[in-house]
C-alpha positions as CSV (number, residue, x, y, z in Angstrom):
1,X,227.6,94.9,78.2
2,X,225.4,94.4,75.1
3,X,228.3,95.7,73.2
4,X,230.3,92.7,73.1
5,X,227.6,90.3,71.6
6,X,229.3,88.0,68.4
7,X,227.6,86.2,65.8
8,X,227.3,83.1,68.0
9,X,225.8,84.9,70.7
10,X,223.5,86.1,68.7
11,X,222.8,83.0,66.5
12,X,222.2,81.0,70.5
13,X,219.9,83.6,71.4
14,X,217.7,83.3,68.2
15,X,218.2,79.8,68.7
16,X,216.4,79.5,71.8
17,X,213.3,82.0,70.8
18,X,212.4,79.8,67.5
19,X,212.7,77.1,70.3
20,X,210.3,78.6,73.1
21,X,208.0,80.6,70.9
22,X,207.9,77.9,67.6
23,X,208.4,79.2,64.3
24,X,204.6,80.1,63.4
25,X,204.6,82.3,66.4
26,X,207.3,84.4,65.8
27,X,205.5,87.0,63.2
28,X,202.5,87.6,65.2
29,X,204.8,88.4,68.5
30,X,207.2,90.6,66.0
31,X,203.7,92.3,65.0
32,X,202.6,92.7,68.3
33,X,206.3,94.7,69.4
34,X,205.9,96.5,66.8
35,X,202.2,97.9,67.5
36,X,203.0,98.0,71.3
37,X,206.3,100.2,70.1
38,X,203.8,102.4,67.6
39,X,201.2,102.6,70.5
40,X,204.1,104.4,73.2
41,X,205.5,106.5,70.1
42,X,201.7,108.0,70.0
43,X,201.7,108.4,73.5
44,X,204.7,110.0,74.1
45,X,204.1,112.2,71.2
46,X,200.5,113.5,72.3
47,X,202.3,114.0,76.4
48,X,204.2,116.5,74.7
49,X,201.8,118.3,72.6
50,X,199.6,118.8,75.8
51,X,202.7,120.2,77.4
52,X,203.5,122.8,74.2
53,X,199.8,124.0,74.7
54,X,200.0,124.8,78.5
């Protein structure tokens, strides 16, 4: 489905998220992904640990 994105597609969808979010905004949200991402990583990572130790 995702697959079959082009450079227009791609360029529209970027488009409308400078548009909605504003420029300036668009770092602090790509920070906060990035955290969020780092934060489930930990999560995930400690899940299994507990699981090795039982």
């Amino acid at each position: 489905m995702f697959g079959r994105l082009g450079f227009w597609e791609i360029l529209l969808i970027a488009l409308v998220i400078v548009l909605l979010f504003g420029a300036s905004k668009l770092p602090q949200l790509a920070r906060g992904m990035g955290d969020s991402i780092r934060e489930f990583r930990k999560a995930v990572k400690e899940e299994d640990a507990e699981k090795k130790e039982e």
